[in-house]
C-alpha positions in Angstrom: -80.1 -15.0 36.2 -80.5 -14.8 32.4 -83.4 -16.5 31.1 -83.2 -19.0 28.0 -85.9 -19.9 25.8 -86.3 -23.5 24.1 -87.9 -23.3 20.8 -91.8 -23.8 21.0 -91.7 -24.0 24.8 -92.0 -22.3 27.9 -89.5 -19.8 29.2 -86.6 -21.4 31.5 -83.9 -20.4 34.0 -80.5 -20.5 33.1 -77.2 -20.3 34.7 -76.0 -16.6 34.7 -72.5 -16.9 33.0 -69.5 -15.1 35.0 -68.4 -12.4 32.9 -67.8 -8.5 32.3 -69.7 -6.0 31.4 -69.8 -6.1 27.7 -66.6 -3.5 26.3 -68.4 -1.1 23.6 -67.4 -2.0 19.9 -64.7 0.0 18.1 -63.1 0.2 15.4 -59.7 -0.7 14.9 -58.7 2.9 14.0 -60.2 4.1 16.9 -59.0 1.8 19.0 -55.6 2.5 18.1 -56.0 6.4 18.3 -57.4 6.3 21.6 -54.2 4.1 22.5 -52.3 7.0 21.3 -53.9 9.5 23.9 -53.1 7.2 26.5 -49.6 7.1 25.5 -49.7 10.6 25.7 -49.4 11.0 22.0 -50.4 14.9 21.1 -48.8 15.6 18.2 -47.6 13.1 14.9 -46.5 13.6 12.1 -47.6 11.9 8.3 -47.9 11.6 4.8 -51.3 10.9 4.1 -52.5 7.7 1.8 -55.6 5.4 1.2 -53.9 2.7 3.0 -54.6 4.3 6.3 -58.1 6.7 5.5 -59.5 4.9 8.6 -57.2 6.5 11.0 -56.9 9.7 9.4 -60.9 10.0 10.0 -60.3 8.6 13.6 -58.1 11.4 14.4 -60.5 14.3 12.6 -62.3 14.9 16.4 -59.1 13.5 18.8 -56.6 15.6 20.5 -53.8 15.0 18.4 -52.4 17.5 16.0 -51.9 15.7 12.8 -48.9 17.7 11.0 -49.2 16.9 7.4 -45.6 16.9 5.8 -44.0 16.9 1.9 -42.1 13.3 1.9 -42.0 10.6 4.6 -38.7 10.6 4.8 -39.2 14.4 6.6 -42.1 13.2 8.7 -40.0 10.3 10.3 -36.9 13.1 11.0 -39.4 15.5 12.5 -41.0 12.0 14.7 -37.4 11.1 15.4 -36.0 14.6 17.1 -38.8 14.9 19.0 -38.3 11.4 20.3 -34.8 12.4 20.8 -35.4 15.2 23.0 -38.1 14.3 25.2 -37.4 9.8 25.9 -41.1 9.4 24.5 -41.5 7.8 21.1 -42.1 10.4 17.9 -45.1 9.0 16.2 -45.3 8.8 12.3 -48.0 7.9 9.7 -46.8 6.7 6.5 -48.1 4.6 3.7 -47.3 1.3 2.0 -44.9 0.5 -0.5 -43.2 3.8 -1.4 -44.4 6.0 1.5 -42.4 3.6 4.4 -39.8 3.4 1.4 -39.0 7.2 1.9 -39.3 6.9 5.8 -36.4 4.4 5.6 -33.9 7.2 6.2 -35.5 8.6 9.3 -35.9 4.9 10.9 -32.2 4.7 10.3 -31.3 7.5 12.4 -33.4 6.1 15.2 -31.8 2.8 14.8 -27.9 4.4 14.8 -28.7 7.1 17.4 -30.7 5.3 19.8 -34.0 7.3 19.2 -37.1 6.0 20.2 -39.4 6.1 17.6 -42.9 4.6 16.0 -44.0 4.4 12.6 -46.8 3.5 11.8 -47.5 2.0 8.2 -50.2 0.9 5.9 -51.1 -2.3 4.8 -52.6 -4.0 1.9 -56.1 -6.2 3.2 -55.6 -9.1 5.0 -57.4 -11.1 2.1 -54.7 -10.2 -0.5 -51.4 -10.6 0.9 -49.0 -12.9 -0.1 -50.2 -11.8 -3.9 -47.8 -8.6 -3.9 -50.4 -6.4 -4.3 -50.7 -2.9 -5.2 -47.8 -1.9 -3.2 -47.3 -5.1 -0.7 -44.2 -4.5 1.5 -43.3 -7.5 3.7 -42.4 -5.4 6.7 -40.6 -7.6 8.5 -38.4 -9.1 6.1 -37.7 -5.2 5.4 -36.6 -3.3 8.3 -35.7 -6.6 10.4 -32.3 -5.0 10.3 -33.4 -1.7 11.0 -36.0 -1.9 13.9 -36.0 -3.2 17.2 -39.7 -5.0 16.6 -41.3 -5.0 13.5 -44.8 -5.9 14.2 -48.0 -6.8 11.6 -51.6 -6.3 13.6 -54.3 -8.5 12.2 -57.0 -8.3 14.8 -58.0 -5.2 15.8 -59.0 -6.6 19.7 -55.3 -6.9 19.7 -54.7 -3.1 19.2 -54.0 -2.1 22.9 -51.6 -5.0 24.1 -49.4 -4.7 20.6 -49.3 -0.7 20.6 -48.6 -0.7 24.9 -45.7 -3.6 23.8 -44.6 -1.3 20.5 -44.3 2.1 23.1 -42.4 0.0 25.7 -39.9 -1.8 23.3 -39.0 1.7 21.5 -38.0 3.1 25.2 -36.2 0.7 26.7 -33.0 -0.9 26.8 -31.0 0.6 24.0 -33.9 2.9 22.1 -34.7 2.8 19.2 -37.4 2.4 16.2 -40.4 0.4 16.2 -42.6 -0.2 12.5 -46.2 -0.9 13.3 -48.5 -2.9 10.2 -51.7 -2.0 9.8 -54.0 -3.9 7.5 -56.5 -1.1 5.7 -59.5 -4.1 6.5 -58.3 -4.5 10.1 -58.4 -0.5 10.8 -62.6 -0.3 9.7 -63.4 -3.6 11.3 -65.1 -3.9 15.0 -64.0 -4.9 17.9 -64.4 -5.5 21.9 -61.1 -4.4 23.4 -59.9 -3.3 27.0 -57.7 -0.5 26.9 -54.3 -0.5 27.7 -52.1 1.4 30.6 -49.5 4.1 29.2 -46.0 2.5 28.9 -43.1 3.8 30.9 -39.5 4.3 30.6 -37.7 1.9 33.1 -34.7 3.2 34.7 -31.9 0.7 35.5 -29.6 1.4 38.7 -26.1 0.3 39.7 -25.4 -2.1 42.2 -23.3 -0.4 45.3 -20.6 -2.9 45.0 -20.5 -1.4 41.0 -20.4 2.6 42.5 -17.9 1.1 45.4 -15.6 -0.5 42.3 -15.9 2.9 40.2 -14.9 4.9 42.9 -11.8 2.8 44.0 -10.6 2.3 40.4 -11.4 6.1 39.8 -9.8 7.8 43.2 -6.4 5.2 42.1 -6.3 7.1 38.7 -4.0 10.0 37.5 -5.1 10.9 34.3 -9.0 9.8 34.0 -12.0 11.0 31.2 -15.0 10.8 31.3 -17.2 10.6 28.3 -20.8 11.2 28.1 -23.5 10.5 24.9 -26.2 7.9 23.8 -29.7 8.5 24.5 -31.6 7.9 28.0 -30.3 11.4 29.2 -32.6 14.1 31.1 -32.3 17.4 31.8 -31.8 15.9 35.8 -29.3 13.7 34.9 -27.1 16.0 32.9 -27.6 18.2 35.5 -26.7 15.3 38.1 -23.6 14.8 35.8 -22.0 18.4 35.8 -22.5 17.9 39.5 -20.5 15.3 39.9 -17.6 16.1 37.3 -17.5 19.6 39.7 -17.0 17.5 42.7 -14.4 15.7 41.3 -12.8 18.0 38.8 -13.0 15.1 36.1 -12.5 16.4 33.0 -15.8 15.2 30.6 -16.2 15.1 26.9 -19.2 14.3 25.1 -19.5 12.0 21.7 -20.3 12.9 18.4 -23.4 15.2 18.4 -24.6 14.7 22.1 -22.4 18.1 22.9 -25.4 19.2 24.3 -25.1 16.8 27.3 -22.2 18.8 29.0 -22.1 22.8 28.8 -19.4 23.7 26.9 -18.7 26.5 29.1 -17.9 24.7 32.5 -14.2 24.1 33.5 -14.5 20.8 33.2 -15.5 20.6 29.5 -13.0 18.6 27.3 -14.3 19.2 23.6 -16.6 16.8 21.7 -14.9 13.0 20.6 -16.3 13.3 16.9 -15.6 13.8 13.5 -12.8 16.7 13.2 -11.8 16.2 17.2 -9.7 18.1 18.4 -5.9 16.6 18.4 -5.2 17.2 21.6 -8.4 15.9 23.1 -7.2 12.5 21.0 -3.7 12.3 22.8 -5.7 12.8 26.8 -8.1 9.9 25.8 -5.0 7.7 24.5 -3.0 8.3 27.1 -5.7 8.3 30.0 -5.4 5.5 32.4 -9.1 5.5 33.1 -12.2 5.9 30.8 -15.3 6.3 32.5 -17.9 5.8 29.2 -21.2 6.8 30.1 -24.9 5.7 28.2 -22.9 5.7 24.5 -22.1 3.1 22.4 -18.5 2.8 21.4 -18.8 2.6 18.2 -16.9 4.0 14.7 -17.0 7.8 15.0 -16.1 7.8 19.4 -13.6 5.2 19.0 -11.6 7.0 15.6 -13.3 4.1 13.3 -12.1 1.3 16.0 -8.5 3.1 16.2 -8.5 5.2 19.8 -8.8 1.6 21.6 -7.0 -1.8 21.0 -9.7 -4.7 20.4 -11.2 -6.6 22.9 -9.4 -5.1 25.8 -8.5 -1.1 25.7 -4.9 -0.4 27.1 -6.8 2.0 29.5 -9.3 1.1 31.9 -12.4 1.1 30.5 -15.7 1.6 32.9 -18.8 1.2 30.7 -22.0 2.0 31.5 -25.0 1.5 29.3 -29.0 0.9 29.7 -28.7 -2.4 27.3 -26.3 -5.5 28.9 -26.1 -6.4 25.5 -24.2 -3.7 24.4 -21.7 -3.9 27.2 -18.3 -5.5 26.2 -19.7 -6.4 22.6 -16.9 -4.8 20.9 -14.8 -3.6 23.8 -14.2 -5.5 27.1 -14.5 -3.4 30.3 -12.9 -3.9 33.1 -16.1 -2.7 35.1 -19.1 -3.1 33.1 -22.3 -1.3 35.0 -25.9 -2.4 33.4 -27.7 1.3 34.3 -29.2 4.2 32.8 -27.5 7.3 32.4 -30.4 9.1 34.4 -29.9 6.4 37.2 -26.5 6.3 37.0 -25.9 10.0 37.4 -27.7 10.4 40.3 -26.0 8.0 42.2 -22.6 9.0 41.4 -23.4 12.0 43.7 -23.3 10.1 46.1 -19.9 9.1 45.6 -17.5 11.4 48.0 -14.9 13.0 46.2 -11.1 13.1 47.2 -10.3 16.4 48.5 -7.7 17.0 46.5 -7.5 15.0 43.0 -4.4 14.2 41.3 -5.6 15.2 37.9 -6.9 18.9 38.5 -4.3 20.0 36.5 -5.3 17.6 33.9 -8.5 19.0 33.7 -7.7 22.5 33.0 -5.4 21.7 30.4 -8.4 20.1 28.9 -10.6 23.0 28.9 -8.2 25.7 27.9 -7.5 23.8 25.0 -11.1 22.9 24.2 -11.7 26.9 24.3 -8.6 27.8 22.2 -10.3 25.5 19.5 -13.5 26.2 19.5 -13.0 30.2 19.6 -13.6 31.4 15.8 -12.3 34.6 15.6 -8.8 33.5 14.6 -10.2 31.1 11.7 -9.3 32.5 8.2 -10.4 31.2 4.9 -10.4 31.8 1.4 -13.9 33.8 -0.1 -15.5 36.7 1.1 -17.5 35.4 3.3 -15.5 34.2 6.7 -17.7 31.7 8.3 -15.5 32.1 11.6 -16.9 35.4 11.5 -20.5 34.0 10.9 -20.0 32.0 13.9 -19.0 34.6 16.3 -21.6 36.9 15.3 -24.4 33.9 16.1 -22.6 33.1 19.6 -23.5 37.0 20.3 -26.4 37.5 19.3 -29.4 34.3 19.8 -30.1 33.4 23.0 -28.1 30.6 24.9 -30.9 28.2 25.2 -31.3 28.2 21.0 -31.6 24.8 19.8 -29.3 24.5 16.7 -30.5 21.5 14.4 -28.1 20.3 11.5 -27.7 17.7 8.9 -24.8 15.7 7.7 -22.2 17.2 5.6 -18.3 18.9 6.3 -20.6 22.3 7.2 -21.3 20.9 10.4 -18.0 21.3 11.4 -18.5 24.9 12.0 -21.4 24.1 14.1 -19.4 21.1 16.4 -16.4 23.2 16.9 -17.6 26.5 16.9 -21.1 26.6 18.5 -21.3 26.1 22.7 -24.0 24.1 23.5 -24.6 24.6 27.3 -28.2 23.9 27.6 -29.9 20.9 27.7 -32.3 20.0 24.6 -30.7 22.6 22.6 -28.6 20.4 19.5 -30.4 18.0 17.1 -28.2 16.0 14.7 -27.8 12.4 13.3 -25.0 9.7 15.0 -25.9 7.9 11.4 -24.4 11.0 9.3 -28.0 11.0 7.5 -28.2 14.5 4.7 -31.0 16.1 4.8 -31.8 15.8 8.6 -31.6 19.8 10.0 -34.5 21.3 8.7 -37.2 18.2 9.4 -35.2 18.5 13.4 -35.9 22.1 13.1 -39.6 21.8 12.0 -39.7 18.9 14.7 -38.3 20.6 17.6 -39.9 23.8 17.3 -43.4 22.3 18.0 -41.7 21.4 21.0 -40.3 24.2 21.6 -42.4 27.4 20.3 -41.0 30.0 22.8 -37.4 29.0 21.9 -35.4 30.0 18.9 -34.5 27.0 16.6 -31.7 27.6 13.5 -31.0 24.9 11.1 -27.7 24.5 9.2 -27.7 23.1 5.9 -25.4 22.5 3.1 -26.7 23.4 -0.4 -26.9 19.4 -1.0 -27.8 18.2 2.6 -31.0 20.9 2.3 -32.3 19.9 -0.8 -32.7 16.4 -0.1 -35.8 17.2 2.4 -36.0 21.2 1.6 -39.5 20.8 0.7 -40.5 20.7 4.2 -39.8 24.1 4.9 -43.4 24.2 3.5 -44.3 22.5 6.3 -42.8 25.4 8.8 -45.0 27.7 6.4 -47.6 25.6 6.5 -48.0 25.9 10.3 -46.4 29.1 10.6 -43.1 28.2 12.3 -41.1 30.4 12.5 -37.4 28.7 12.0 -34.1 30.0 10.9 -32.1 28.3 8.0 -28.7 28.8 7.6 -28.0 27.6 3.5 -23.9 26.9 3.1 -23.8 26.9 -0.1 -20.4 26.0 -2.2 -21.9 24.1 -5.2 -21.0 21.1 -4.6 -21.4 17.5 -2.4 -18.4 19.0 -0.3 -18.2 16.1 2.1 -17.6 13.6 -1.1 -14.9 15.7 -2.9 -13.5 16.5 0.1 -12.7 12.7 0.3 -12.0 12.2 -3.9 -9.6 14.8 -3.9 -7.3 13.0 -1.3 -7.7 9.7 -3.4 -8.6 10.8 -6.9 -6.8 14.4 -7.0 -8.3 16.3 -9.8 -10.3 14.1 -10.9 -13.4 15.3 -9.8 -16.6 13.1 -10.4 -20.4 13.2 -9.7 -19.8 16.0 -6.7 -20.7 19.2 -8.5 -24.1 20.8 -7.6 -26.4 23.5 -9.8 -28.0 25.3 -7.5 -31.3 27.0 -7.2 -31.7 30.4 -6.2 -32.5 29.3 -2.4 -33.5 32.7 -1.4 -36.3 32.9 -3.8 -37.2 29.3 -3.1 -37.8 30.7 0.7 -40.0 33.0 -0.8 -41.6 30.9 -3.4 -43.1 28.6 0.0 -44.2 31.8 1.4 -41.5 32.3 3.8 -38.4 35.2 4.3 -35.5 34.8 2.4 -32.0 36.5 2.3 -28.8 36.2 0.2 -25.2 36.7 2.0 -22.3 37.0 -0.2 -19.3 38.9 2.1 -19.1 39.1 6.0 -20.4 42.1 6.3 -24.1 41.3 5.2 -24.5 38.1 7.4 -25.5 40.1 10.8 -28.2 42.9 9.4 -29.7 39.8 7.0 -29.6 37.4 10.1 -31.8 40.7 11.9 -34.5 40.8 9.4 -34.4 36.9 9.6 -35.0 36.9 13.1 -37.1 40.1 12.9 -39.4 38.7 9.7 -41.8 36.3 12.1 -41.5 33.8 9.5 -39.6 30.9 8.4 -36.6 32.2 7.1 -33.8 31.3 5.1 -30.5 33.2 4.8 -28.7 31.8 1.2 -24.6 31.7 2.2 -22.3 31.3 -0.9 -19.2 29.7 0.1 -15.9 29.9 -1.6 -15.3 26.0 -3.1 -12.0 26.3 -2.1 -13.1 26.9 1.9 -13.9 22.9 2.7 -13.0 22.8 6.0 -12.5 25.3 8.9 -8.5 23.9 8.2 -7.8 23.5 4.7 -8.7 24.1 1.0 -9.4 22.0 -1.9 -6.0 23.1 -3.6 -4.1 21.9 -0.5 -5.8 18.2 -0.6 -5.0 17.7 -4.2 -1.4 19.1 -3.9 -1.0 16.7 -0.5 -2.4 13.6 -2.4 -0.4 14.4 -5.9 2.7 14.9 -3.6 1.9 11.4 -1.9 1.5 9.6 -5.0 -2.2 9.1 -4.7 
C-alpha cells in the first residue's frame, strides 16, 4: 500500500496503483546508443558536428568503435559496404544541413543497390524549426525519394520502438536506406524508456505449388538461364545456389556487380549481364526460352537499358523471384512470379530433383568456355606502355583468391568485371547506381570487416579524387589497403561517350592530375608510380610488402579507353557515321 498524506492532517491509506518498477532516466543519446548495442551495432562510421555532441559523448565509454572519417559522403560508402556484405544495416553519423548533404551520394547507392543502411542525422532544436535555422534540413521532404522511411524523433521515450522500426525497415523486403532525425534538445533530454528487442531479417519462402511450377516449366525447357544478383544473398545460399545449378547443369550469370555471387571458375558460370557484356552471353539470354531471375531487380543495366526483354511480357519465360512483391512484374510480367528471398529460395531449390540427363548440357558449356575465352587477359593488347591485360594477369597470380576487390564507377572497372574471377563469397564491392568515388570508402569499409583478408581498390584518377581524402582514414587506423590509381588524365567514361556524339570536340573531360604517389605519402601511407609493364609486379610487392596503406599511381595511355578500342577509333567511327 502507498500511504497519502492530506495537507494538515493525519496520515491515510491509499490504493497502491498497478504499475512497473520505475525504468531508470536516460538520456535520449544514451538511449539511442544502447539501442545500437542491442542491434548489434559495433562499429559506425561519422563526421562529427555540434548538432549531435550528445551522442558523440554517449558513445566515449560504449563498445562501439566510432571511425571518424574526412567527408560524409565517405562515411555513408564505408556504412553502405559493410551493410552490403554482412544483411545488417551500416550505421552512419552525420550532421545537419551540409554534412547529410555530402552523405546524399552514399544513401543513393543504398537506395539503387538494395543496401541496407542507417544514417543518422542531426537536427536543429525542436523550439526552432520551421524558422530555417542555422542549417534546418526538412528531412523528409529531402530524401522522400531516396529512402525507404525517413523518420524525425521528437521524444526521446520513443528512441527504442523508432530505432527497432528504422533497423527492421532497412532489412526487409527490398533493402535499402533509412535517415534517422535527431533533434540536438531531444538527444540531452531525460527520459523513462523500455528497451527494445534486436530486429531480424525475415526470410520469405516459396510455396511448393511455386517450386512444383518452376520445376515443370524448367525440366520442359531447352535452352534456360539462370540469373542471380540483388541483395538478401548469404554465403549459405550462394552456396545452396552452385549446388543446385551443379545438379542441373543450368548455366548461371550474375548482374551487374554481384559477380561475386557465383564463382567464376565453375562450369556452369555464364559471364556477368552488365555494362560491357559479353556478346555472346547477350545472344543465350535472347534466345533462351526460360529465364529463371533470382533476388535482382530487372532494371536498366540487366535488361540492356529495357532492350534484352520486350515490355510487359518478355518473349521468354520469365520466372522472377524477389524478397519485395512489389517489385515483381512492375516492369516486366512473369509468367511465374515467386515472393521469396534468395536465401530461402536457394535452399529449397535443392530439393528439387534434377533430370538425369538435361537437354541443355551442351548449352551450358558453350557458356562457360566462352565466358573464359573473354575474361582471359593475356591476349588483350593496347596502345601505351603500360598493358593493363598484363596488370590483370599478374593480380590473378599473385593475391589470394578470397581478396575482396572494391571499385568505383568509371570505364576502368571494366578491367576489373571482365578480367578479375570473383569465386568467393564477400569478396567484390561496387555500386548498381554507377556512384564515382565509391572504391576506396568500400575498401576502408570492408577491411574493418575483414582485417585478415587482403582488400585492393581500383580507382580512376577522377573516380579517386572525389573521396581520396579518406585514404587518411585507412592511415588513420592503420589499414592496410591497396589502391590501384588508373590514371589517363581525363573523366574517361564522359569522353568516351562525347567522342561518339561530339567527335573532337572535346569538353569539360580533361583532368590535371596530382602526383598521387606523393599524395599516398603526404597521408602517411606507401606510394608507388608505374609507367610500363614491367614495373607493375615488384611495385605491387613492396605495396603488399609496406604494411601500410598503399597506393600504386598507373598512367594510362589516353588513347587505351576500353579493353576494345581507342579514342581515335570512336571519333573516326562517329565522323564516318555523320555524327
Amino acid at each position: 500500500m502507498k500511504r497519502a498524506r492530506k495537507d494538515n492532517g493525519p496520515a491515510i491509506l491509499a490504493p497502491a496503483m498497478s504499475e512497473s518498477p520505475a525504468l531508470p532516466p536516460r538520456t535520449g543519446a544514451h538511449i539511442l546508443v544502447d539501442q545500437l548495442l542491442i542491434q548489434g551495432v559495433r562499429q559506425l562510421f561519422c563526421v562529427p558536428g555540434e548538432s549531435y555532441l550528445a551522442v558523440l559523448d554517449a558513445l566515449h565509454d560504449a563498445a562501439i568503435q566510432v571511425v571518424v572519417c574526412r567527408q560524409e559522403g565517405g562515411a555513408a560508402m564505408m556504412a553502405e559496404a559493410q551493410g552490403k556484405l554482412t544483411g545488417r544495416p551500416g550505421i552512419c553519423f552525420v550532421t545537419r544541413g551540409p554534412g547529410i548533404s555530402n552523405a546524399m551520394a552514399g544513401i543513393h547507392i543504398a537506395r539503387q543497390d538494395s543496401t541496407p543502411l542507417i544514417v543518422f542525422v542531426g537536427q536543429v532544436a525542436r523550439g526552432v524549426l520551421q524558422r530555417e535555422a542555422f542549417q534546418e534540413v526538412d528531412y523528409t521532404a529531402l530524401f522522400g525519394h531516396f529512402a525507404k522511411w525517413v523518420v524525425q524523433i521528437d521524444d526521446a521515450a520513443r528512441i527504442p520502438e523508432l530505432v527497432a522500426r528504422a533497423f527492421h525497415v532497412a532489412m526487409n523486403g527490398r533493402p535499402g536506406p533509412v535517415v534517422v532525425a535527431l533533434p540536438e534538445d531531444m538527444l540531452t533530454e531525460s527520459a523513462s524508456a523500455a528497451d527494445a528487442l534486436a530486429s531480424l531479417a525475415l526470410e520469405t519462402a516459396p510455396g511448393e505449388q511455386a517450386l512444383a511450377t518452376l520445376a515443370a516449366r524448367l525440366a520442359a525447357a531447352r535452352r534456360p538461364m539462370v540469373l542471380v544478383g540483388g541483395a538478401r544473398w548469404s554465403e549459405q545460399a550462394v552456396r545452396d545456389t552452385i549446388e543446385f545449378a551443379t545438379r542441373w547443369q543450368l548455366p548461371v550469370a550474375t548482374t551487374f556487380r554481384r559477380q561475386m555471387l557465383f564463382p567464376a571458375d565453375h562450369p556452369c558460370h555464364a559471364g556477368d549481364l552488365g555494362i560491357g557484356t559479353h556478346p555472346k552471353l547477350l545472344q543465350r539470354l535472347r534466345a533462351a526460352d526460360l529465364v529463371l531471375a533470382i533476388g535482382t531487380r530487372l532494371g536498366d543495366v540487366p535488361s540492356q537499358g529495357y532492350t534484352l526483354w520486350d515490355i510487359p511480357v518478355p518473349g521468354q519465360a520469365l520466372i522472377h523471384v524477389y524478397p519485395d512483391a512489389e517489385e515483381l512484374g512492375r516492369v516486366y510480367q512473369p509468367q511465374l512470379a515467386i515472393h521469396a528471398t534468395p536465401a530461402a529460395m536457394a535452399a529449397a531449390l535443392l530439393r528439387l530433383p534434377a533430370p538425369a540427363d538435361p537437354a541443355w548440357i551442351d548449352h551450358t558449356q558453350a557458356a562457360h568456355a566462352d565466358q573464359l575465352a573473354w575474361s582471359d587477359p593475356t591476349h588483350i593488347t593496347i596502345p601505351g606502355e603500360l598493358q593493363l591485360g598484363a596488370v590483370m594477369q599478374h593480380l590473378r597470380e599473385a593475391l589470394p583468391a578470397d581478396t575482396i576487390v572494391c571499385s568505383g564507377a568509371g570505364n576502368f572497372t571494366t578491367w576489373v568485371h571482365r578480367f578479375w574471377p570473383f569465386t568467393r563469397w564477400a569478396s567484390q564491392l561496387a555500386p548498381v547506381s554507377g556512384s564515382m568515388g565509391y572504391g576506396l570508402p568500400a575498401a576502408v569499409g570492408v577491411k574493418s570487416l575483414y582485417p585478415e583478408r587482403e582488400v585492393i581498390a581500383f580507382a580512376g584518377d577522377g573516380d579517386f579524387l572525389m573521396h581520396g581524402q579518406e585514404f587518411a582514414t585507412a592511415v588513420q587506423y592503420a589499414l592496410p589497403i591497396t589502391v590501384i590509381v588508373l590514371d589517363n588524365g581525363m573523366y574517361g567514361t564522359i569522353r568516351m561517350h562525347q567522342e561518339r556524339r561530339y567527335p573532337s570536340r572535346v569538353s569539360a573531360t580533361q583532368l590535371k592530375n596530382p602526383d598521387f604517389c606523393a599524395y599516398a605519402r603526404a597521408f602517411g601511407g606507401h606510394g608507388e608510380r608505374v609507367r610500363r609493364t614491367e614495373e607493375f609486379a615488384p611495385a605491387l610487392e613492396r605495396a603488399r610488402a609496406s604494411g601500410q596503406p598503399a597506393l600504386i599511381h598507373c598512367l594510362v595511355d589516353p588513347q587505351a579507353i576500353t579493353p576494345t578500342t581507342t579514342l581515335a577509333a570512336l571519333r573516326r567511327n562517329a565522323q564516318q557515321a555523320g555524327t
